[in-house]
C-alpha positions as CSV (number, residue, x, y, z in Angstrom):
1,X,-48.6,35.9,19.6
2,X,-45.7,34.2,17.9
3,X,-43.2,35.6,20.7
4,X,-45.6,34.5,23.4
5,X,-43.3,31.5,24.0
6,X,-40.1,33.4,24.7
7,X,-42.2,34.8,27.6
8,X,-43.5,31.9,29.1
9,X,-39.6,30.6,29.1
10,X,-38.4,33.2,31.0
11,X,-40.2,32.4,34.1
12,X,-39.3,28.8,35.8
13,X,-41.8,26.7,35.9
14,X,-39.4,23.8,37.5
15,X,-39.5,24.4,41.6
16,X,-35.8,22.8,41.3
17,X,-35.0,25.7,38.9
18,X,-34.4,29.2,41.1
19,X,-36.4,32.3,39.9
20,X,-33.3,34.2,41.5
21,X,-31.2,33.2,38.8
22,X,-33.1,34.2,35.7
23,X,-33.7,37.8,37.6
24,X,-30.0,38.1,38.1
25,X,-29.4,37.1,34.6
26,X,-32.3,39.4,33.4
27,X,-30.4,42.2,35.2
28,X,-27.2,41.5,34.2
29,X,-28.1,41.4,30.8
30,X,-29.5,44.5,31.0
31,X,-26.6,46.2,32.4
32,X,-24.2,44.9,30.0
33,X,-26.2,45.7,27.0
34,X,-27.1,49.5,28.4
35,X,-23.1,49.8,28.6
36,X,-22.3,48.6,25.1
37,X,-24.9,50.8,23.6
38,X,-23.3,53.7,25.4
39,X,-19.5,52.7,24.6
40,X,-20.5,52.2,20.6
41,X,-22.5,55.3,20.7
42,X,-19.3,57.6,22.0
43,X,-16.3,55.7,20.5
């Protein structure tokens, strides 16, 4: 319930805001922090 707003931010509400971007960043994101987690976990 408290985190319910970090949700409802992710998602552009704005039609002059593009959805594309927040996925890209969402997958980016991902990627990087899957890589760090690897690199820390074996050196």
């Amino acid at each position: 319930m408290i985190y319910g707003g970090i949700f409802y931010g992710v998602l552009p509400i704005d039609p002059l805001v593009s959805w594309e971007s927040h996925l890209a960043g969402v997958l980016v994101g991902s990627y990087t922090a899957f890589n760090l987690a690897q690199k820390r976990k074996y050196g």
